[in-house]
N, C-alpha and C positions, 0 to 999 in steps of 0.2 A: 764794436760799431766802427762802421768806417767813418775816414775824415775827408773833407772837401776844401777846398783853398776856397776862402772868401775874394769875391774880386771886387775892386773899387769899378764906378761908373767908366772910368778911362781905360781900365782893362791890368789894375795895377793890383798886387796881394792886401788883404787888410787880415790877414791870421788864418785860421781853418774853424771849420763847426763839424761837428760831430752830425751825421746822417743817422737818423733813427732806421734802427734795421727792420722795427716792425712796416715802416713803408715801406721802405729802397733796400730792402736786403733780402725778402720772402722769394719763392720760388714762382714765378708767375702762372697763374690759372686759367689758362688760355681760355675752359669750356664756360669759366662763370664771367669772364670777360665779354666774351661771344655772348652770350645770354642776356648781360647786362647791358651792352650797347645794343642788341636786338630790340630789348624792351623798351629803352630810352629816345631810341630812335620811332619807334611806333607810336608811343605816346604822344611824339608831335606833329602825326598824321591828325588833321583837320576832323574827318571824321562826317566832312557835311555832303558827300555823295548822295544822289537821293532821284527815285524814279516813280513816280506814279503809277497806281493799284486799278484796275477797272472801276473801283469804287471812287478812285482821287478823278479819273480823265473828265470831261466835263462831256457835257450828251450822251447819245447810247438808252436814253430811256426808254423807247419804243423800239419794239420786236421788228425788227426789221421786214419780215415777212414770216405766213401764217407756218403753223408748226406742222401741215401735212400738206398735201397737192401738187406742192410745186416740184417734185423732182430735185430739187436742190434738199443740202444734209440743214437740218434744224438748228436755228441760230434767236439766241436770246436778246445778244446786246452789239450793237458793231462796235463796243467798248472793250470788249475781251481781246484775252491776247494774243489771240491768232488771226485778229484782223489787225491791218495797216491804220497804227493812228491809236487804237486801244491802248489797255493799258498794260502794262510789265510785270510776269510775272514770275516773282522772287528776283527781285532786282531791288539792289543796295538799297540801304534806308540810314536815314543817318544813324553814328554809333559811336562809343568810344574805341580807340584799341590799346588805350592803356593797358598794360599788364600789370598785375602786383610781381612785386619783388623785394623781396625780404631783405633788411636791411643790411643784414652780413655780408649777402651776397653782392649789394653795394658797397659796401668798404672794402670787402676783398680783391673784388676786380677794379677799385681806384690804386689798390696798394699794391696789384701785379703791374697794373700800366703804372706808376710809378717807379717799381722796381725792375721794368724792364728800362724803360731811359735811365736810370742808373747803371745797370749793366752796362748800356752801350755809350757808357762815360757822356750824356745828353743833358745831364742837369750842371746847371751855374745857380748860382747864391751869390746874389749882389749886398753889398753893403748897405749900400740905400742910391737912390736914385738924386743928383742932387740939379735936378734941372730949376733955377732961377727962375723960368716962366714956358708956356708952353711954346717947344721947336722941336720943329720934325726932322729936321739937318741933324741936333745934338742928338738927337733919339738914334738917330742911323749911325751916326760916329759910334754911337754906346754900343750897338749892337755889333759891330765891327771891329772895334776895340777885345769886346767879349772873344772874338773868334764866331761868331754866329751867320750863317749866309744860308741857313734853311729857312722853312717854315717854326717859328717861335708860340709858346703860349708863354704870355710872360703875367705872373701872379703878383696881381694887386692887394693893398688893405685898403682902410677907408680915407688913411692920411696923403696916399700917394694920386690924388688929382690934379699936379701938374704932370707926373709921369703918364697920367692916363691919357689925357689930351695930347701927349708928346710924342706917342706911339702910334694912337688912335688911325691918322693919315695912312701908315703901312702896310699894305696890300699883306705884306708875308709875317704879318707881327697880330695875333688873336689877345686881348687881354680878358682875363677873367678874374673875379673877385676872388680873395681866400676863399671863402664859406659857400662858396659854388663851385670849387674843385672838383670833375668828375672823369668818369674814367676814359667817356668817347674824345672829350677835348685832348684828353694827355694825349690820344692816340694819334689824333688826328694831326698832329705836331711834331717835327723832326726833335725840337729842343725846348728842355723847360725850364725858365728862369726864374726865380723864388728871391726875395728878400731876406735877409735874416729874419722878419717880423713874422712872412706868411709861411716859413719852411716850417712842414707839417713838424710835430716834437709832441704834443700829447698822446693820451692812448687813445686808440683805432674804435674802441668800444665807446668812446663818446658821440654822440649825432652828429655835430660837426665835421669835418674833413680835415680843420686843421685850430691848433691851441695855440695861445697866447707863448711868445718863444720863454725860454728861462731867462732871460735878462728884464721882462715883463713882469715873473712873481717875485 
């Protein structure tokens, strides 16, 4: 297993933690990656697109004119859909576009995009955050401190609600909770910053994303 230097909030050493290599040390799966932010991403299309049938447009009930003499081609409704104003047809209806995705394949592709920001030396493990009350200034110091000047996802628990509000203000700072760890956020982020509390350390085969650290049992 590899080791990581713990840093204090000011940017100072507080010892090392050990990186679980079933996250941050696996071979990244580019395809189940691909797949899984495909799905992820679809699932939070709306889904409420929607066009009216000949049967939905309102009028059209009466045959416009009789069905021989006139030299003109035979017409049932000016509702159809080859007059102007009818109605559509096969055109969107509402719909889900959820996709299933089996849960492996969610773990796997949060444990490549993790182990890829590990490769590219991108993850920091804070000690704890120790802001007194919520500021946006001390939030920026910390992130500056850290060495951090990209885009950040930095990982919350449920006790860190002055840190949330502290960061919350910064355009280039995403927070997300432990147990919503997923694989589009990591990606979407130059840098990931983890607490000692939420850095993942249980097995991958639990539903969760991320366990309770060892100094917890």
């Amino acid at each position: 297993m590899s080791s990581l230097t713990v840093k204090t909030a000011d940017g100072g050493s507080a010892g090392e933690v050990e990186l679980n290599e079933t996250y941050f040390g696996i071979e990244p799966n580019v395809p189940v990656m691909h797949q899984v932010v495909t799905a992820q991403l679809a699932a939070r299309r709306s889904g409420t697109q929607s066009t009216k049938t000949r049967a939905e447009v309102r009028g059209g009930g009466i045959k416009p004119w009789k069905q021989k003499g006139t030299g003109r081609a035979r017409q049932g409704s000016i509702r159809s859909p080859q007059w102007r104003g009818g109605g559509v047809a096969l055109g969107p209806k509402p719909r889900s576009y959820a996709q299933r995705t089996p849960k492996k394949m969610i773990n796997l592709a949060l444990r490549s995009a993790l182990s890829d920001r590990a490769a590219e030396g991108r993850v920091v493990v804070v000690d704890n955050f120790t802001f007194e009350r919520p500021n946006t200034k001390a939030a920026l110091a910390t992130l500056e401190a850290l060495g951090i000047n990209d885009k950040a996802l930095i990982v919350l628990g449920d006790d860190d609600v002055i840190a949330a509000k502290s960061f919350s203000n910064l355009q280039s700072v995403q927070l997300i909770h432990a147990a919503e760890l997923n694989a589009y956020d990591v990606l979407c982020n130059d840098w990931l910053v983890f607490t000692k509390a939420t850095l993942p350390t249980g097995d991958p085969a639990d539903n969760s994303a991320t366990s309770t650290s060892e100094d917890d049992q």
